[in-house]
Every structure is written in structure tokens, then in C-alpha cells.
C-alpha positions in Angstrom: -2.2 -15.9 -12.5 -5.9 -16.2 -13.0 -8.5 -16.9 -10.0 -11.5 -18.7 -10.7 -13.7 -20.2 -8.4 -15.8 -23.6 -8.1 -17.6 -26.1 -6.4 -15.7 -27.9 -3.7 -14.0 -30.8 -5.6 -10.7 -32.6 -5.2 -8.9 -32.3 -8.6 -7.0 -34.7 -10.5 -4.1 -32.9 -11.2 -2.0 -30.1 -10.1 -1.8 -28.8 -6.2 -4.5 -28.7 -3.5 -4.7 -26.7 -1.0 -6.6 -27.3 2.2 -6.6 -25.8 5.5 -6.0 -27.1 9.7 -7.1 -25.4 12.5 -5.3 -25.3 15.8 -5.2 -29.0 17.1 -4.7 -30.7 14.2 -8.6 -30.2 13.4 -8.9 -30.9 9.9 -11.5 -28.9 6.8 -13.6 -30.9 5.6 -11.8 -30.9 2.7 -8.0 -32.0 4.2 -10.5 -34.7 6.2 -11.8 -36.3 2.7 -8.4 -36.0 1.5 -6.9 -37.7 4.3 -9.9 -40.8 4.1 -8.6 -41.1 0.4 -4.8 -41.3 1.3 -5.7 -44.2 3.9 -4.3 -41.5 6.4 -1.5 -39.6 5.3 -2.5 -36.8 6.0 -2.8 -37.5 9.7 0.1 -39.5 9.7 2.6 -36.4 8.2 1.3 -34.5 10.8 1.9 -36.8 13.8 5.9 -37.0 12.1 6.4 -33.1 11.9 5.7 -30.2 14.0 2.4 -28.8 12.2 -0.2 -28.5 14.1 -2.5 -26.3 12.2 -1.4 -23.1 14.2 -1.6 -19.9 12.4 1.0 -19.5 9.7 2.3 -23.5 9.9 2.6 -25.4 6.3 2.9 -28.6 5.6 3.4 -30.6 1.8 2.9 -34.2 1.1 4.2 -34.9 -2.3 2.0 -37.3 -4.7 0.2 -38.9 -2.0 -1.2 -42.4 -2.4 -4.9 -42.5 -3.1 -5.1 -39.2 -4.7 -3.7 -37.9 -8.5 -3.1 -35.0 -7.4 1.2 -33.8 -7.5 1.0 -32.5 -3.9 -1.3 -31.8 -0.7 -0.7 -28.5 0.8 -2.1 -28.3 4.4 -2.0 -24.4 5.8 -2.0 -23.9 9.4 -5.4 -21.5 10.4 -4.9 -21.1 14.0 -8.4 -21.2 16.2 -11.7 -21.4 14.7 -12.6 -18.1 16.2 -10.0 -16.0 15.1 -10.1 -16.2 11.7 -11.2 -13.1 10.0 -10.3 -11.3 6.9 -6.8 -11.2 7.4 -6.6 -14.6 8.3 -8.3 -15.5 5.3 -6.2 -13.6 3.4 -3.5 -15.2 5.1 -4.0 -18.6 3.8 -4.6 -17.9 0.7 -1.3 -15.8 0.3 0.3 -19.1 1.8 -1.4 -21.1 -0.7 0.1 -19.3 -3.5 3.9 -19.1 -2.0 4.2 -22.9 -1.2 2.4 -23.7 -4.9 3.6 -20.7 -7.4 7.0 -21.9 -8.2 7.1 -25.4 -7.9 6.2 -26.7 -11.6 2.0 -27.2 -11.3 0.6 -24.8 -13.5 -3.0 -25.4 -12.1 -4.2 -25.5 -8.2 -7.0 -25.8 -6.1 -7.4 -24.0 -3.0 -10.6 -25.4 -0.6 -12.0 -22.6 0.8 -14.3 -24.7 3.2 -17.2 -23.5 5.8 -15.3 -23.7 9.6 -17.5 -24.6 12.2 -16.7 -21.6 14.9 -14.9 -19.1 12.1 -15.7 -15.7 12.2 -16.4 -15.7 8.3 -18.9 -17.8 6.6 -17.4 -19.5 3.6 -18.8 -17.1 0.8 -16.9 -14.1 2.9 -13.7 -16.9 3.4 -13.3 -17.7 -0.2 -13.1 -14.1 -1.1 -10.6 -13.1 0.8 -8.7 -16.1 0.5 -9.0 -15.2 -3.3 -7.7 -11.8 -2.5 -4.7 -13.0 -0.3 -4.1 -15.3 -2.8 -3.4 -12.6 -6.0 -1.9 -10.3 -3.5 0.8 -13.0 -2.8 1.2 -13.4 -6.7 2.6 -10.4 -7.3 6.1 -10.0 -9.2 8.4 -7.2 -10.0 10.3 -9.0 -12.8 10.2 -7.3 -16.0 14.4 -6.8 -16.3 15.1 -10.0 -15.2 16.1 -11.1 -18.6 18.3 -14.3 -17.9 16.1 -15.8 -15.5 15.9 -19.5 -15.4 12.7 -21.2 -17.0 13.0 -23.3 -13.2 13.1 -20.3 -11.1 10.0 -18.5 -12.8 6.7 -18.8 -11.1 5.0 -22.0 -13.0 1.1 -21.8 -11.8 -1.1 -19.8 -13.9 -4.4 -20.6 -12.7 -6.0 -20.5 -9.0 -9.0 -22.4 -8.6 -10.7 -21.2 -5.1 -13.3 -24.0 -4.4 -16.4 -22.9 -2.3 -20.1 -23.9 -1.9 -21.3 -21.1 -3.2 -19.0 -20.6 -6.1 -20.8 -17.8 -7.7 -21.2 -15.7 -4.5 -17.7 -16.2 -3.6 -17.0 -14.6 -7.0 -19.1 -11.5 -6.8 -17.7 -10.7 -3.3 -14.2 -11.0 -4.7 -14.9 -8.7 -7.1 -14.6 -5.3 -5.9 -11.3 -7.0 -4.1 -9.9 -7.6 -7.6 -10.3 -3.7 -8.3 -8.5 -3.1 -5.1 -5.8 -5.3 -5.8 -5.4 -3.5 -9.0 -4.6 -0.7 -7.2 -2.4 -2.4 -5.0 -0.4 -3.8 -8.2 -0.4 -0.6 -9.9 1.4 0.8 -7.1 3.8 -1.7 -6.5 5.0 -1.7 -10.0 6.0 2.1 -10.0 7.5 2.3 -6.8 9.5 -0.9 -8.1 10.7 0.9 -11.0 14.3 2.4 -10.9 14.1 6.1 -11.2 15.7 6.9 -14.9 12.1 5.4 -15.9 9.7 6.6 -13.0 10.5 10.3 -13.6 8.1 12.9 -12.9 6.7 12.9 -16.1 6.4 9.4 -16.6 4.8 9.3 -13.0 1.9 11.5 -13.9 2.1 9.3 -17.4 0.7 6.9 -15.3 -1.6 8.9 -13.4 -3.3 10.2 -16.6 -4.3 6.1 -17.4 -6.9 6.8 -14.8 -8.9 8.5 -16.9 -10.2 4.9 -18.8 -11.6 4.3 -15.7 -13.7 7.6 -15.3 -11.1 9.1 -13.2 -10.7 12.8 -14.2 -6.6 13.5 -14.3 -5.2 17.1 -15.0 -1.8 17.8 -14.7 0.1 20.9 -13.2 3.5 21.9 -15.1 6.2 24.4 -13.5 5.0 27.6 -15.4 1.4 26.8 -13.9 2.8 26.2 -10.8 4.7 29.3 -10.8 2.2 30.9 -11.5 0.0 29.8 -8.6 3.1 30.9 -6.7 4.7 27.0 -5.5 7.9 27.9 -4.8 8.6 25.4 -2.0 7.8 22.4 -4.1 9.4 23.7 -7.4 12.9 25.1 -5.1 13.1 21.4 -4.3 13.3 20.2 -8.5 15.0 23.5 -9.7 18.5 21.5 -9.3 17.4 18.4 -11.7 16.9 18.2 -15.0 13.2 16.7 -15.1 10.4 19.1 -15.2 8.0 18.8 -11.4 4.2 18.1 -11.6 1.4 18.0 -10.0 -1.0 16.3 -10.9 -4.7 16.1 -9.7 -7.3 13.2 -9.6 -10.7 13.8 -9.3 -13.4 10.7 -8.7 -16.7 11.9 -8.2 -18.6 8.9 -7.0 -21.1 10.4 -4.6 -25.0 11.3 -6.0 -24.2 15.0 -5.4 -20.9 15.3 -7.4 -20.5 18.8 -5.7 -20.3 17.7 -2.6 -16.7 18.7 -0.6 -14.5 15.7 -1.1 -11.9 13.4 1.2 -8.6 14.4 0.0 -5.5 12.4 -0.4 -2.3 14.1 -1.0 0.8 12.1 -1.9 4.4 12.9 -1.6 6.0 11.6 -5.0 10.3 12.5 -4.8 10.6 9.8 -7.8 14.6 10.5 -7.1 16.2 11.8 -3.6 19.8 12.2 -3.7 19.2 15.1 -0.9 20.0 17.9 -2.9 23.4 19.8 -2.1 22.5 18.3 1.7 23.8 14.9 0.0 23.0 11.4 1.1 25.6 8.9 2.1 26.2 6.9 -1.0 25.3 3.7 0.7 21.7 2.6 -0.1 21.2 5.5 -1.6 19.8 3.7 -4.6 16.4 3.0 -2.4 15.6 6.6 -3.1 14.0 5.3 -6.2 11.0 5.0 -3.4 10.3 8.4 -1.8 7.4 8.6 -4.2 6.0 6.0 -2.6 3.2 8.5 -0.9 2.0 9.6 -4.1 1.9 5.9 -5.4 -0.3 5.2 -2.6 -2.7 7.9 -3.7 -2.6 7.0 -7.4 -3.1 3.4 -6.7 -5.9 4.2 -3.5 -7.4 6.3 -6.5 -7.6 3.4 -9.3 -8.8 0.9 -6.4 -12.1 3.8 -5.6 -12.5 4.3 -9.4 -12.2 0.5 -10.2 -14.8 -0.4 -7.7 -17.0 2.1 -8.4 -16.8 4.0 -4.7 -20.3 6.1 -4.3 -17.9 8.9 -2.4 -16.2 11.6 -3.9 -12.4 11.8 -3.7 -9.5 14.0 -5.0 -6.0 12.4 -5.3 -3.5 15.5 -5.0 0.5 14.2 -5.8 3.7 16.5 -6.5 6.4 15.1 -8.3 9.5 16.0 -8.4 13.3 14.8 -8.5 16.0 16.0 -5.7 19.4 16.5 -7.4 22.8 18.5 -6.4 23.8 20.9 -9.7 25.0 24.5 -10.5 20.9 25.5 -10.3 20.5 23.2 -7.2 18.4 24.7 -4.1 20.7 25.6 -1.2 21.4 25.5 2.5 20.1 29.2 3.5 17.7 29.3 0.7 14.6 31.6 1.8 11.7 29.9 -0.6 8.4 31.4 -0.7 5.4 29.0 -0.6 2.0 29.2 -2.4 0.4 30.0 1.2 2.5 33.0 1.1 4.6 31.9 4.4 8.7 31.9 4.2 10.8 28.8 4.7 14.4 29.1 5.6 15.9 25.9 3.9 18.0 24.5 5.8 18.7 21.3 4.8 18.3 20.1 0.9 17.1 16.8 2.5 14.2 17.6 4.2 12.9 17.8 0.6 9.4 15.9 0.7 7.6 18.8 3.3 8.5 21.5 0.9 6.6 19.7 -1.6 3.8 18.8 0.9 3.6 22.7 2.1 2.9 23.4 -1.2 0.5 20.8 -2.5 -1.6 20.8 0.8 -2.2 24.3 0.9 -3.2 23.8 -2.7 -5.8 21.2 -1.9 -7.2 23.2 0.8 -7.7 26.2 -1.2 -8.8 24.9 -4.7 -11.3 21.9 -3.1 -12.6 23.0 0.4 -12.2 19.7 1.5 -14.2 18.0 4.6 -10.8 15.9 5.2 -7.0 16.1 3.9 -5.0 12.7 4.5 -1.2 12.9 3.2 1.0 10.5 2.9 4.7 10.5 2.5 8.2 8.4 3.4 8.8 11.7 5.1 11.3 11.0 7.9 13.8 8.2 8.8 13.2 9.6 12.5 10.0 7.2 12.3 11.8 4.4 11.6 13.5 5.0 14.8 10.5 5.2 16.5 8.4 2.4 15.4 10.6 0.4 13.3 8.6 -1.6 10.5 6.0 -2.4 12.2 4.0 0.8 12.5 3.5 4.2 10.1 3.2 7.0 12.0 0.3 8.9 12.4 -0.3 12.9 13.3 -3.6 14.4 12.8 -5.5 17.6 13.8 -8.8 15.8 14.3 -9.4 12.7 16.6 -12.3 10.7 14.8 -10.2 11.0 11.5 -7.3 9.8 13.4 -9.4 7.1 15.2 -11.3 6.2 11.7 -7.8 6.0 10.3 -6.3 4.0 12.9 -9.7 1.4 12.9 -9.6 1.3 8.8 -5.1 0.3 8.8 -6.3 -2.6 11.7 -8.7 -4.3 9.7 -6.6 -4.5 6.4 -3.9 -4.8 8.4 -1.8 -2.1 7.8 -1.3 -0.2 11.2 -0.7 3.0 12.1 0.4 4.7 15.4 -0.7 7.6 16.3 2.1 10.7 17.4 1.8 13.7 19.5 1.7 17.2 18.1 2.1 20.5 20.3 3.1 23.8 20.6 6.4 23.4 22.0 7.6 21.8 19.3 6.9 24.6 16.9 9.8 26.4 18.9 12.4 24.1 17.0 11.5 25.0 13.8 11.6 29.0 14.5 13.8 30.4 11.6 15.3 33.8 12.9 14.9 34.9 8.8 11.7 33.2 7.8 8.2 32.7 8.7 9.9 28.8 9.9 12.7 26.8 8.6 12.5 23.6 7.3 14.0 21.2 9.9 14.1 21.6 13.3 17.2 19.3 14.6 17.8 15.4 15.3 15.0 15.3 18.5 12.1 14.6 17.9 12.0 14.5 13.7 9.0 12.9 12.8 7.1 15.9 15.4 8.3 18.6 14.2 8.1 17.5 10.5 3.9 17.1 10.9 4.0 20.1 12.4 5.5 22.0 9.5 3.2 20.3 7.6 0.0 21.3 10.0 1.2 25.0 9.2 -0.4 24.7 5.3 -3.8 23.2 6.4 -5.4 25.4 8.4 -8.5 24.0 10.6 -9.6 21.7 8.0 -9.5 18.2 9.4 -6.1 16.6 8.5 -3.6 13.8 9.1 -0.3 12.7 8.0 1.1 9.0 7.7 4.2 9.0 7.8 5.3 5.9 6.3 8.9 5.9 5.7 9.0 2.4 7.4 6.2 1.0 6.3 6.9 1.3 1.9 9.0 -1.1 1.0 9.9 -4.6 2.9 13.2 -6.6 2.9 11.3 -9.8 3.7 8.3 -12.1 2.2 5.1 -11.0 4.4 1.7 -13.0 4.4 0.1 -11.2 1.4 3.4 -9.0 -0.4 6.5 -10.6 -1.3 10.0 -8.6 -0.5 9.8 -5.3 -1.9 7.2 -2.5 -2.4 4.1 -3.0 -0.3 1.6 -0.3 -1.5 1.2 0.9 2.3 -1.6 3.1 2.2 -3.8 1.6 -0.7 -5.9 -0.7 1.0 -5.9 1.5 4.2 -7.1 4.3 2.2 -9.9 2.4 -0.1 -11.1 1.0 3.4 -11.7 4.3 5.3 -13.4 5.6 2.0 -15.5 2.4 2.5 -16.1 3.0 5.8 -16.3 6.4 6.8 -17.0 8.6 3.4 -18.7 6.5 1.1 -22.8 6.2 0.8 -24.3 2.8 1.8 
């Protein structure tokens, strides 16, 4: 679907798209459409139950008056509250009521509101933004799909009064939705393509953007001495990466970076600690940390970031055979601290041990955020609502916690403490790598926290938070690239020189 943007007009074709606010208050542009209807547009409303409150739709098919096919009013709520997400909001509206109903071509009126907390040129973008975020579609084996249940509209017109503004604030958007896209499409993938190789495959296409990419293989790693991430791949037949991202956007490219480290299990059958069979096929998603840092990295790259950032993501596949990891295993990490395995499935902080420590050492970082679909003990916690958040360092925590708000993808922050250390005690090993059903998530960061020494880190956890069974306001069903925008906005924020 392509976005342009114009001057407020109402077309002559296709879909329009105008918005209420709470109270049946029309835009200026549903009121001029509703004077040229002779009042249908007030009079649908007074026969259904929209009344411009936040989320509401409403279609009037081929209206008298207008040439249009249909008039799309989306519900804004109160003047006041809309923001970015809210603008985002309606434009990912816009596109689900309009994408798949035959127009190929339609307007969305991005109007100045009287008493909005974003001025129209601010509106428009990230309408614009919602809008494309909406668009996306995982369909590429879908090979006997109906002509009538393919998405018809290719082109998005975003109508504001200062078209060419609008444009130039949407752009650095676009990059981020790239990044976005790019990881929604490889944590979509089924796992006999995204392997480990073909993961970092796609992490090396980074480097047309000016993203430097170098990739790990097992004898390098074994050399450096990883054996907690490579005892978790030994069992499968696909060589483990590692591969490292490097954008150096600051003025003083030697400057310590932020760095993200991903979690990227492409396939987790648990190891000899087997999974149930059923839904065992979502698995295909535990990379879905190390997504988030290849797609947070295109985003920075793409919109030329003035920070400097290293991605950090290890890859590997979890599978039962003859040269399988086991239960007992003693594995010895590139920190040079023991880990009693004893579960197969607690695979992703064995590859976390390693690959933090790693960071820490090789890049002296002035921040480590990881990100992982570590434990289904958060899901039990805070649903999908919420990824969890554990850090050693309260203004990254509260910068991480004010950049998910604001693009709307929270974060809740956990405790960490001493006593739980005592659960993962191993009575061989410097710990082991699970420390029973209480408390999970806890005792997972704090295995983790044992690999990164006083440098300021946190760990999202967001094993609820990757992939959605439902339609939301800007991501249909599916992966959600949890993490990319969060990521690109705390870089924004928090890192990157104004």
C-alpha cells in the first residue's frame, strides 16, 4: 500500500475517511461531507450507536451527494486526549474498515481538532504511521487465496493542510515501520526457513543501510569459550550464530554504545526437557527478542539515529538427538562461571549468559537492554498486557518504562533480590539453570544479572507480549514486533544527540 499525502479535498472516487470526536462533534471534514449528503451523516449517527468515542466506526455506503463508494467516520474520543497513539489509532482504523473491501484508492482527512493535543502536521503523520502499521500482511504461502479476500486498496491518500510537512514528519516513521515490518515477517516465518543461518542472512541486509554486520560461527565461538549458548544448539543440526550489529550514528563514533541483545531460539522444541506437543508449533517465535533487535537496528540505521548502537543476537535451534544437551549437563560459560543444566527448556538464558557477557566485555557499554520470550511464568503474571521488566539501574528502567508508554507498548517493572538467588544454588555448579515453578520470571533475570556485572542493564521479558491472537489498533493477529518501536524511541529520547 502506498501513502501519499495532500491537500484537504473530498475525492471522487474510492473511500473517505473522516473522523468524530466524543459527542457526535464532527471534523471539518465529516461536517462538509455531511452538508453535501443533505445530512446523512448526522442522520446514520442518530440511527446507530456511534457517537465518536474512541475506537467507534461507522460506514455509509455511496451516500447521496457525494461520488465517493463509502464514508468512513472513526470514533476519536475527547478533543484533549488525542495524542500520538490516538492518531495512530485512527489511522490503523482507517485502513481495516477500507483495505479489503474492493476500493483500491482512499482518502483519509487528517483535519486540525480544535482542543487536540497534536496540531494537524503532527496528526497526519502519525495517522500515516498507524495507517501502514495496520497494513501489514504475513501472506506469502497463501497460494489459493481468493482474489475477494485479498486486501484491494493500494494507495492511502492522508489529506492535511500542510501536505508537505505532514510528509517530512512521517518520514523517519516510515524507517521505523520498516523496522517494524522487517521483524514481523521473520518471526512470521515457520522455522525450516528462519534457521540460524538464514536469521543472520537477514541480519547481514543491514549493511545497505550503513549498518556494520559480522557474524560469529561455532568454532569462533568456541573459541571465545560460549559454551552455554552453543550446549543449547549441539543437539540440532543447524550451525548457532551470533551475530553483531554495529550503528555508529553519534559525532564521536568511539563513544561507548546502548546495547541491545536479542534472544533468537529460531526453533524450541525444549531439548531432551520436551515440550507438550500441543502448540508447540508457536516455537517458531522464541527468536522473537533477537527480531526486535534486528528490526530496532534497521529502524536507527533507516532513520539515521545520531547515537551509537550495537545489536548483539544469538541464534540457535533447541532440538532432542543422540548429541542433544542433557538434564545434569555442567556447561561452562564464556564468563568462566558453571551452570548445572537442569532443564533443556530453560534454553533462551543459556544463550543470554553467553551473549551478554560478550557485549559487556567486547563493547564496554554505558547500557545493556535484552530482550527475550524468556519465560511463560510472565504470562502468568501479567497476561498480554504487559512485558516484564527487571533492571539493575532505575533511570534506565524508568526511561524504559516512559519510552514503551508513549508508543504504547508497556512494560512492568519486577523485583530482583538476593533471596532469590538461593533458588538457583546448584550443589555442583557455580548456579543451575532454573530455580523451580515460584517465582520464574525472578529468578530467570537474575541468572541473567549474573553475566553483566555493574554495567547498567535490563531485561524485557516479553514472552506475552510477541505475538497476538487478535487484531489490535495498529498490528493485525500475529507477530507484533514488541520491542521495535520501544527500543527506537528510548534511543530517541534518552541516547541520541539533539
Amino acid at each position: 500500500m502506498k501513502i501519499a499525502f495532500a491537500k484537504p479535498q473530498v475525492p471522487t472516487e474510492g473511500a473517505i475517511v473522516a473522523a468524530v470526536l466524543e459527542g457526535r462533534t464532527l471534523s471539518p471534514t465529516a461536517r462538509a461531507l455531511d452538508e453535501r449528503s443533505g445530512g446523512a451523516l448526522t442522520r446514520a449517527m442518530a440511527a446507530s450507536r456511534f457517537e465518536g468515542k474512541k475506537d467507534q466506526t461507522l460506514t455509509l455506503l455511496a451516500p447521496s451527494g457525494l461520488e465517493v463508494s463509502r464514508v468512513v467516520l472513526v470514533g476519536l474520543g475527547k478533543a484533549e486526549s488525542v495524542d500520538d497513539l490516538a492518531a495512530q489509532a485512527f489511522g490503523g482504523a482507517a485502513v481495516a474498515q477500507v483495505m479489503g473491501n474492493g476500493d483500491t484508492q482512499a482518502l483519509l482527512a487528517a483535519d486540525d481538532l480544535p482542543g487536540a493535543g497534536l496540531d494537524g502536521t503532527a496528526f497526519a503523520a502519525q495517522a500515516a504511521f498507524g495507517a501502514r502499521l495496520r497494513a501489514f500482511r504475513f501472506d506469502k504461502y497463501l497460494t489459493r487465496e481468493k482474489k475477494e479476500d485479498k486486501p484491494s486498496l493500494k494507495k492511502l491518500t492522508v489529506a492535511a493542510a500542510d501536505p508537505q510537512a505532514a510528509k517530512a514528519a512521517f518520514a523517519s516513521l516510515d524507517k521505523v515501520a520498516d523496522g517494524v515490518f522487517l521483524t514481523r515477517a521473520v518471526v512470521s516465518e515457520p522455522a525450516n526457513v528462519i534457521t540460524p543461518e538464514a536469521l543472520a542472512e537477514e541480519a547481514r541486509k543491514l549493511a545497505e543501510i550503513g549498518v556494520d554486520v559480522e557474524v560469529l560461527g561455532e568454532k569462533q565461538m568456541r573459541k571465545l569459550g560460549m559454551g552455554a549458548l552453543l550446549g543449547v544448539g549441539q543437539g540440532s543440526e543447524r550451525e548457532s550464530q551470533l551475530v553483531v550489529m554495529r550503528w555508529m550514528g553519534a559525532k564521536d563514533q568511539e563513544a561507548p554504545p546502548l546495547a541491545l541483545v536479542g534472544k533468537g531460539v529460531t526453533f524450541d522444541s525444549g531439548g531432551i526437557s520436551i515440550k507438550p506437543g500441543a502448540g508447540m508449533e508457536d516455537m517458531k517465535w522464541d527468536m522473537a527478542g533477537a527480531g526486535a533487535v534486528i528490526g530496532a537496528m534497521k529502524a536507527l540505521a533507516g532513520r539515521q539515529a545520531a547515537a551509537n548502537v550495537v545489536g548483539v543476537v544469538g541464534l540457535v535451534e533447541n532440538m532432542p538427538s543422540g548429541s542433544a544437551q542433557r538434564p545434569g549437563d555442567v556447561v561452562i560459560s564464556m564468563s568462566g562461571q558453571t551452570i548445572e543444566v537442569i532443564n533443556t527448556d530453560a534454553e533462551g538464558r543459556l544463550v543470554l549468559a553467553d551473549a551478554l557477557h560478550y557485549t559487556r566485555d567486547r563493547f564496554k557499554p554505558v547500557a545493556i537492554i535484552d530482550l527475550a520470550t524468556l519465560t511463560g511464568a510472565i504470562i502468568i503474571s501479567l497476561g498480554n498486557e504487559y512485558a516484564g521488566l527487571f533492571a539493575n539501574d532505575d533511570g534506565l528502567a524508568d526511561g524504559i518504562a516512559a519510552a514503551g508508554k508513549a508508543v504504547g507498548e508497556g512494560v512492568w517493572r519486577m523485583p530482583l533480590g538476593d533471596a532469590y538467588d538461593k533458588q538457583i544454588k546448584s550443589d555442583i555448579a557455580d548456579m543451575k539453570n532454573v530455580g523451580g515453578r515460584e517465582a520464574g520470571s525472578i529468578t530467570a533475570a537474575q541468572f541473567l544479572k549474573r553475566f553483566v556485572g555493574d554495567v547498567p542493564w535490563a531485561h524485557i521479558d516479553i514472552a506475552g507480549m510477541a505475538w497476538s491472537k487478535k487484531d489490535a489498533a495498529t498490528c493485525p493477529k500475529g507477530a507484533t514486533a514488541f520491542g521495535v518501536r520501544l527500543l527506537d524511541r528510548l534511543v530517541a529520547d534518552r541516547y541520541e544527540e539533539k
